[in-house]
C-alpha positions as CSV (number, residue, x, y, z in Angstrom):
1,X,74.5,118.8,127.1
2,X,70.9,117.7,125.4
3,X,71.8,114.7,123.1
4,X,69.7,112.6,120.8
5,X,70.9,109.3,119.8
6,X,69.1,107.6,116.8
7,X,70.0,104.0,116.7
8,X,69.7,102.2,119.5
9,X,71.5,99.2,118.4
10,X,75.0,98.5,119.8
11,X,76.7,101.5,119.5
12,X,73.8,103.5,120.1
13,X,72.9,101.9,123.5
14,X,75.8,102.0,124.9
15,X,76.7,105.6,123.9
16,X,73.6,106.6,125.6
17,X,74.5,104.7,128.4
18,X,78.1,106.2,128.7
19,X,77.0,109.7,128.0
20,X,74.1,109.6,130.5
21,X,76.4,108.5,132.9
22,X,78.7,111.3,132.1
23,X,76.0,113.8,133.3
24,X,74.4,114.6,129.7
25,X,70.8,114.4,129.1
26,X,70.0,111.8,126.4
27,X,66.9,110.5,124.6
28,X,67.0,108.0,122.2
29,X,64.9,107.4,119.2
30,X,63.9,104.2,117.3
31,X,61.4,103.0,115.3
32,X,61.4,99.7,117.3
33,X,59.0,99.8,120.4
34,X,60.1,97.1,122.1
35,X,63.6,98.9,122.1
36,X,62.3,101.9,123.4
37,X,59.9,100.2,126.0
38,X,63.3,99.1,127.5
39,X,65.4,101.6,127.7
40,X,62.4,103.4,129.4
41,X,61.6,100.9,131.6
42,X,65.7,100.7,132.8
43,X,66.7,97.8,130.6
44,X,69.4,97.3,127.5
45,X,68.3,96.2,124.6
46,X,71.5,94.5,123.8
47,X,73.8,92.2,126.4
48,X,77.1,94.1,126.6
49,X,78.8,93.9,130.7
50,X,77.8,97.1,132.3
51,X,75.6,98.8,129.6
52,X,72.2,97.4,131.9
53,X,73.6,98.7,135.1
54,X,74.3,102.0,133.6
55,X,71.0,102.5,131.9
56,X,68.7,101.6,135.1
57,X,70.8,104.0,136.5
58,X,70.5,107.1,134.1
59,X,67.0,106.1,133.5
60,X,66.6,106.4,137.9
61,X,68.0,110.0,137.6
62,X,66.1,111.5,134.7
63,X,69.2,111.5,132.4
64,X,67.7,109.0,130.2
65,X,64.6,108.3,127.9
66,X,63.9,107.1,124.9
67,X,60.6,107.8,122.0
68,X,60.0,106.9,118.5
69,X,58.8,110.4,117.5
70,X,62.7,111.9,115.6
71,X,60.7,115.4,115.7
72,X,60.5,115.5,119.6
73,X,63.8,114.4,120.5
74,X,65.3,117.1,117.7
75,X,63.7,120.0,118.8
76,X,64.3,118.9,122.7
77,X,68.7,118.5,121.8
78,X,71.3,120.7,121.3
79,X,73.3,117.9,118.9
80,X,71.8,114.2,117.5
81,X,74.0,111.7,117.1
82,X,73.1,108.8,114.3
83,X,74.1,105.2,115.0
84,X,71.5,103.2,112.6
85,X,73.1,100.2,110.6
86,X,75.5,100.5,107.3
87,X,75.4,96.9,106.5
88,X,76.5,95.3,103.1
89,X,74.7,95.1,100.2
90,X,75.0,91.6,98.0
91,X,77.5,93.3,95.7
92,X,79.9,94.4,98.8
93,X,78.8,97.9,98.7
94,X,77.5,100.0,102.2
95,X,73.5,99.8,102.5
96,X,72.9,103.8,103.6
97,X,68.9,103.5,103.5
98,X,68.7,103.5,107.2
99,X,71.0,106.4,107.0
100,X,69.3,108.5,104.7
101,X,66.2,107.7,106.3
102,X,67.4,109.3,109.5
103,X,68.8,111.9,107.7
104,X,65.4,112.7,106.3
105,X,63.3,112.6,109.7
106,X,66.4,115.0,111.0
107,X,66.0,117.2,108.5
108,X,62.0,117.7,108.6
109,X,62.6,118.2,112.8
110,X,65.4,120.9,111.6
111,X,62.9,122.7,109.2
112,X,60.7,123.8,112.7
113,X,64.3,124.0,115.2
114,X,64.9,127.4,116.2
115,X,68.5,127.7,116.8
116,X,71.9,126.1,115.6
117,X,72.1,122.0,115.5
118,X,74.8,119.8,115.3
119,X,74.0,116.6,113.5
120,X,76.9,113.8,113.9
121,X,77.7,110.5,112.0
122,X,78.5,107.5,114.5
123,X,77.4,105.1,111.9
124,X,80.4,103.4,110.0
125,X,80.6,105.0,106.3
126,X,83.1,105.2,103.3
127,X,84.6,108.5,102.9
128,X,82.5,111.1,100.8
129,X,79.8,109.3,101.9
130,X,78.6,112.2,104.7
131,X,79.1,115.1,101.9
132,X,77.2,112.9,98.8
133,X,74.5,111.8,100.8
134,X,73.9,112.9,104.5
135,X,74.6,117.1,103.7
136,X,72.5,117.0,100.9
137,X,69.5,114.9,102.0
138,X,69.6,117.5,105.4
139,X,70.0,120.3,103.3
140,X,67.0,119.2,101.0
141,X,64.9,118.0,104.1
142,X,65.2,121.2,106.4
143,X,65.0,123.9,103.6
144,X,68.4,125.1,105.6
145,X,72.4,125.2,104.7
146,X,75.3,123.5,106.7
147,X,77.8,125.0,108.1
148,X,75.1,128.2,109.1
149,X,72.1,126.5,109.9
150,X,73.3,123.6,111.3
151,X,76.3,122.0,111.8
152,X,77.7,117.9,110.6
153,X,80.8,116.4,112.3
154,X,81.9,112.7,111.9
155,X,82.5,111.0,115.2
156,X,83.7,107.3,114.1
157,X,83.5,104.6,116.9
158,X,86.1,102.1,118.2
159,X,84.5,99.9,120.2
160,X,85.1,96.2,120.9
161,X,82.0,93.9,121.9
162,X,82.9,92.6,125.5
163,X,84.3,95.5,126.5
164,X,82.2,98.7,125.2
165,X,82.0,100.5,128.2
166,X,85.8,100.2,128.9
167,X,86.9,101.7,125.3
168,X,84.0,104.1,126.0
169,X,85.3,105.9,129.0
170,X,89.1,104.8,128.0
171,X,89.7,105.5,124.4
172,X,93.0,104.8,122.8
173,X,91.7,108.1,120.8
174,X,88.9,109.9,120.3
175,X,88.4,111.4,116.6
176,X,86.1,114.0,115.5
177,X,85.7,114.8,111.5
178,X,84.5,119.0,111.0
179,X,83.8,121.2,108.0
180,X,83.9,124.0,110.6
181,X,85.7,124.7,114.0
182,X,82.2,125.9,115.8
183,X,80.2,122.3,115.5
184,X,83.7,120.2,116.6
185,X,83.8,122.2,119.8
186,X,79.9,121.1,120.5
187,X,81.2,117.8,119.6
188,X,84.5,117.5,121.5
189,X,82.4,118.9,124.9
190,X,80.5,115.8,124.7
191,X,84.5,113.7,125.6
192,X,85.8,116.5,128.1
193,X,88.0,114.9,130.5
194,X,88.5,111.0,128.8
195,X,91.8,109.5,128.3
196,X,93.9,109.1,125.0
197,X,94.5,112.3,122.4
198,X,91.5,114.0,120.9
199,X,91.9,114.3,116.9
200,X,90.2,116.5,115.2
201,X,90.7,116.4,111.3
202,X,88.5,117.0,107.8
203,X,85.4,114.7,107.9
204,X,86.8,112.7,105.2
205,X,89.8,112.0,106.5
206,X,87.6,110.7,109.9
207,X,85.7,108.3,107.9
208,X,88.6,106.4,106.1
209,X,90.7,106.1,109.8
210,X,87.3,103.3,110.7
211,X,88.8,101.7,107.2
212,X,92.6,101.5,107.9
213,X,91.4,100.3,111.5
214,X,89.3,97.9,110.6
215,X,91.4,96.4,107.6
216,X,94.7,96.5,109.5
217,X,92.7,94.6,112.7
218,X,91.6,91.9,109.3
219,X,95.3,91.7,108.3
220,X,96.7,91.3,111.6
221,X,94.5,88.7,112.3
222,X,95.0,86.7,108.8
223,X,98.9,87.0,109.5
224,X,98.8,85.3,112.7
225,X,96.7,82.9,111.4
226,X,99.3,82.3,108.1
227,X,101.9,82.7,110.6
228,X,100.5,79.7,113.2
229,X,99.4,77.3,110.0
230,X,103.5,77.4,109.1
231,X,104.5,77.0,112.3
232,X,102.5,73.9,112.8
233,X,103.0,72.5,109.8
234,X,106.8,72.8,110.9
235,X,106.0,71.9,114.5
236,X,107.0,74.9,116.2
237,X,104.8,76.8,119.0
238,X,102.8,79.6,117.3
239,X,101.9,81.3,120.2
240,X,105.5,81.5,121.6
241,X,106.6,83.0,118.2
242,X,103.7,85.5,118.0
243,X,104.4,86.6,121.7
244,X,107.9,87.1,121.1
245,X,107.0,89.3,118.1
246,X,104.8,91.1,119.7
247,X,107.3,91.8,122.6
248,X,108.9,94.2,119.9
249,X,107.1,97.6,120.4
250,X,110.1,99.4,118.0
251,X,109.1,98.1,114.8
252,X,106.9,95.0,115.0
253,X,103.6,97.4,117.1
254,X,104.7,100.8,116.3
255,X,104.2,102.9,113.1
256,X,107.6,102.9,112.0
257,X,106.4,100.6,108.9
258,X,102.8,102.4,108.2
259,X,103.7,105.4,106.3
260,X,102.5,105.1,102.8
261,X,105.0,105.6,99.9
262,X,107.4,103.8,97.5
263,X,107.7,99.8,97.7
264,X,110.0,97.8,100.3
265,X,113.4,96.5,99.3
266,X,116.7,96.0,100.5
267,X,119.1,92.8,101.4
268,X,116.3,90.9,104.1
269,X,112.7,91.8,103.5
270,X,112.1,90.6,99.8
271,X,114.1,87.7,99.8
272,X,112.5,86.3,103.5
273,X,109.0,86.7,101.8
274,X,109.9,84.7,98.9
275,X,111.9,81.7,101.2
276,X,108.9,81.7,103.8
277,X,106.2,81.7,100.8
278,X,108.5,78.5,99.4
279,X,109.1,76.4,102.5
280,X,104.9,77.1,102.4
281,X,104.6,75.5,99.3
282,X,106.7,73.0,99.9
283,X,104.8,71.8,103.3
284,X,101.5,72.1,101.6
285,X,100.4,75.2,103.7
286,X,98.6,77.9,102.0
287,X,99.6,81.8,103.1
288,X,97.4,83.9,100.6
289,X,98.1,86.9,102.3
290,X,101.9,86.0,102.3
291,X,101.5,85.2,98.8
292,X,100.5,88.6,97.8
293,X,102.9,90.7,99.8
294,X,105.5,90.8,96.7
295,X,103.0,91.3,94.3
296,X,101.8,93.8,95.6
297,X,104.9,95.5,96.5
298,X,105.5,95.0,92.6
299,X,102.4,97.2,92.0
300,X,103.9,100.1,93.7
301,X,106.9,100.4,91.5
302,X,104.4,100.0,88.6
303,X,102.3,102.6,90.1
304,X,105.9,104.7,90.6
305,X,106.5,104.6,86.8
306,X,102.7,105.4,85.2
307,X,103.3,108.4,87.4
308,X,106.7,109.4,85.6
309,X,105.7,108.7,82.0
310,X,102.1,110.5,82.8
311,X,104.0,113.6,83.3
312,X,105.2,113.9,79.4
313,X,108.7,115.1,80.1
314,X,111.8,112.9,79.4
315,X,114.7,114.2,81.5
316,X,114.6,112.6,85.1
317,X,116.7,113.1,88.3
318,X,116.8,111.1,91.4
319,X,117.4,112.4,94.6
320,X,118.4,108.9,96.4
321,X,118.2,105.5,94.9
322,X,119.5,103.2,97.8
323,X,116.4,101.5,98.8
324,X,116.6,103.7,102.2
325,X,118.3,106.7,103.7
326,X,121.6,106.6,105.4
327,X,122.7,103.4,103.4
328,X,124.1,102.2,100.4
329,X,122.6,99.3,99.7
330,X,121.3,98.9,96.2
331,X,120.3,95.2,96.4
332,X,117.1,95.0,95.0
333,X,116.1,98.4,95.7
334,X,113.4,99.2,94.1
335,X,114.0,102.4,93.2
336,X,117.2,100.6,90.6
337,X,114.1,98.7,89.0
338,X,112.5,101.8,88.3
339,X,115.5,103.2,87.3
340,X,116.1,100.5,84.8
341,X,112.7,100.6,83.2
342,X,112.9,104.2,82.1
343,X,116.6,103.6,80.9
344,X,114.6,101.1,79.0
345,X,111.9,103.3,77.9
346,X,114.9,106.1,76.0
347,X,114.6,108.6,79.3
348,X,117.1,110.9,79.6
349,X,118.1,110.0,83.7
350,X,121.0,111.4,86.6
351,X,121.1,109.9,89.8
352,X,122.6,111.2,92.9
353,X,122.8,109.6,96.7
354,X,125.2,110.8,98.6
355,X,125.9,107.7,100.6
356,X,126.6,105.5,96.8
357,X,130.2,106.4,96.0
358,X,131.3,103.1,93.6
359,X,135.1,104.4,94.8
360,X,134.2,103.8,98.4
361,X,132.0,100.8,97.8
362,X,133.4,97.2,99.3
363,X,131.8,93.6,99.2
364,X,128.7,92.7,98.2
365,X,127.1,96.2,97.1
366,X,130.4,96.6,94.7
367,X,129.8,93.6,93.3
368,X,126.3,94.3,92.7
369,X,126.7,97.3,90.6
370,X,129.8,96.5,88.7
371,X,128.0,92.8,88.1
372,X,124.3,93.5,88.4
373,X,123.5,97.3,87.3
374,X,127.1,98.7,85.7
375,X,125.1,101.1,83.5
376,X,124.1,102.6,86.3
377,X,127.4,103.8,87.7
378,X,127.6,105.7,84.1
379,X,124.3,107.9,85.4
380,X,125.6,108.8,88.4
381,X,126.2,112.3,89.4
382,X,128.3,114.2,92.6
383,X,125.8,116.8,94.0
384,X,122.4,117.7,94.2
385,X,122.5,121.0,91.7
386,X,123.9,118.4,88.7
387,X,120.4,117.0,88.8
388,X,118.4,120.5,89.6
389,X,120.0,121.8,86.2
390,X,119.1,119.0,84.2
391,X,115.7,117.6,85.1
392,X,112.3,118.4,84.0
393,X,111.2,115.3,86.7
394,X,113.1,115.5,90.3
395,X,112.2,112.3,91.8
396,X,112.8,112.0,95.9
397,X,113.3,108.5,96.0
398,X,114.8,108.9,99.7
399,X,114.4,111.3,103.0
400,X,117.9,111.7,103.1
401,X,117.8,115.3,105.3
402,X,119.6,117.1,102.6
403,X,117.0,116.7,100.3
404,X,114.6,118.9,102.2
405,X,117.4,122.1,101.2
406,X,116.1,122.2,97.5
407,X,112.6,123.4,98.0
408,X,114.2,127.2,97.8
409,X,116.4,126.0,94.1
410,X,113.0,124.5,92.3
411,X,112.3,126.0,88.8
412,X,108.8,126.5,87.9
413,X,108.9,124.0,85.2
414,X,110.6,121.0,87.3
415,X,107.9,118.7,88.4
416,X,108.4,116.9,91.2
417,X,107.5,113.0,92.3
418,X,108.1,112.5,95.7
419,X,108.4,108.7,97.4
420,X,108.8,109.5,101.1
421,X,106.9,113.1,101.2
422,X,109.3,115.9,102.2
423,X,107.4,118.4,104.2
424,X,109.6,121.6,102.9
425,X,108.9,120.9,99.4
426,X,105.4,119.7,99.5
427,X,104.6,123.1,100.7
428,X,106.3,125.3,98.4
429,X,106.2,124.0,94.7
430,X,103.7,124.3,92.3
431,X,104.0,120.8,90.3
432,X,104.1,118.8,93.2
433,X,103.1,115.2,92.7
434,X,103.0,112.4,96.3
435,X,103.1,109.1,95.2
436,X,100.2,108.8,97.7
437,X,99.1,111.6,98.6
């Protein structure tokens, strides 16, 4: 394929230099000479192993050039891919002016193009930011319409410095963002026959995954660092407990914790937070992330009940209120907070779980709710259609599989606040509300 890349910074050089040397013609455009004096003469203009033996190569066999004129290299390409800068402004915000510049030489080059063009964002953006600024400024620029004209995918990068060309030509995934199925094809011809699953999803949903990679890459680094400070502080060996817990590929590295919903609770994780956050303290070590796990946990519950009262309607039923599936435990489950504050605010509440029978209950979780939460026992309700006839609000506080049967038994009226999403109702009632989604 004929490929213009503009931006030949990092990721632009060596996406020229990986795509050359996968057989596609490239020419690359930037307003810096000197950066296009090298690639032409067979050199990188950036150090990154591999990228300099790549381009002397693709520039030996005619599959790689570079200008400064956007015009040429449009009208010469099937597909342009952007790669300019999005760095911060003082106030934290994304600078786009090199963006929207691009997107304004693009645009002129489309106004003469003959033919259908795909246009793709490499560059690192916040989501919305490719239909509020990029479409429009294209639109305006070329006199034409996406999505019939021309065509805009998102193609977000995951490259590490050091090793570029490895994650180039071995990506743990490859992810293309489309507003229609014609311009991702173009797009996903360009990665025929790399490693790793090829995802192809709305555009906005392609720009936020950049976000949860980056910030969870920040966190995961800030928690080993917490982690280490303790452990030195305590004179233990940080790295032998970090490569232990990494070791752990069920929970620890795996996404069995990274599904968004309803806060943590349960017997372990809230009270080991609060003991590791106090032995902290006590040894003079400071874990702000730590620190803010619990309150932010907090803010979910908070978030959980604005939800409820914003709906308007007083009668509630929850469906599960053990803080997870296939268990009984009601220690500090949030869900029983929540439960107490609307008893507190005069709602009209049921609750049914079918694994919380106070008959059957032994030790510590029948102490808890004749000692802890006894008005609780009062609320609770035998089967699932006790709480279908009487709620306005059916809140799924749990994916217990039974749940999933009363998407067919939903009234019109009942709204429904779901903490885990349940496929089966999600797609079938009207007043459907995800607590994060």
């Amino acid at each position: 394929m004929k490929v213009s890349i503009f931006g030949l910074g990092y990721v632009g050089t060596v996406s020229a230099a990986c795509l050359a040397g996968r057989k596609h013609s490239i020419i690359g455009v930037d307003s810096n000479a000197v950066k296009v004096d090298m690639i032409n003469a067979g050199t990188s203009p950036v150090i990154e192993p591999g990228v300099n033996e790549k381009i002397a190569y693709a520039v030996r066999a005619g599959n790689l050039r570079a200008t400064s004129i956007a015009e040429e290299a449009v009208l010469e390409t099937e597909l342009s891919i952007i790669c300019v800068g999005t760095p911060s402004k003082p106030n934290g915000d994304l600078d786009c002016s090199h963006l929207e510049n691009v997107c304004k030489e693009i645009g002129q080059a489309l106004a003469k193009k003959i033919g259908f063009h795909v246009v793709v964002i490499r560059s690192t953006v916040l989501p919305g930011i490719i239909k509020e600024k990029v479409i429009p400024v294209l639109e305006r620029k070329s006199g034409k319409k996406s999505g019939v004209d021309f065509g805009v995918c998102n193609n977000p990068e995951f490259l590490r410095e050091g090793s570029a060309v490895f994650d180039f030509l071995n990506p743990s995934k490859t992810v293309i963002g489309e507003m229609e199925a014609c311009s991702g094809d173009i797009v996903q011809s360009l990665y025929e026959g790399l490693p790793g699953p090829l995802i192809r999803c709305a555009i906005e949903v392609s720009e936020m995954v950049k976000y949860a990679d980056n910030s969870f890459h920040a966190i995961k680094v800030a928690f080993a660092n917490e982690i280490g400070k303790f452990c030195k502080a305590v004179c233990i060996d940080s790295h032998q407990v970090m490569d232990i817990f990494c070791q752990d590929t069920k929970l620890n590295l795996s996404p069995y914790y990274l599904k968004p919903g309803f806060a943590f609770g349960g017997s372990c994780l809230p009270k080991d937070i609060r003991a590791l956050n106090y032995r902290a303290q006590n040894a003079d070590v400071a874990m702000p992330l730590l620190n803010a796990v619990l309150p932010s946990n907090q803010m979910q519950i908070e978030h959980g009940f604005k939800l409820i009262l914003s709906m308007g309607k007083k009668s509630v039923g929850f469906l599960g209120f053990s803080f997870k599936a296939g268990t009984d435990d009601l220690r500090e489950s949030p869900l029983v907070e929540l439960i107490e504050r609307l008893i507190g605010k005069g709602f009209d509440l049921k609750l049914y779980d079918g694994n919380v029978n106070v008959a059957k209950l032994t030790g510590a979780n029948r102490d808890y709710i004749f000692k802890v939460i006894p008005h609780i026992e009062r609320l609770m309700v035998d089967g699932m259609d006790k709480i279908l006839e009487h709620a306005e609000i059916i809140v799924i506080g749990n994916n217990a599989p039974e749940f999933g049967s009363i998407a067919g038994k939903l009234r019109p009226d009942q709204v429904v606040i779901d903490f885990v999403r349940i496929r089966q109702i999600e797609e079938t009632h009207e007043y459907y509300q995800g607590i994060c989604w």
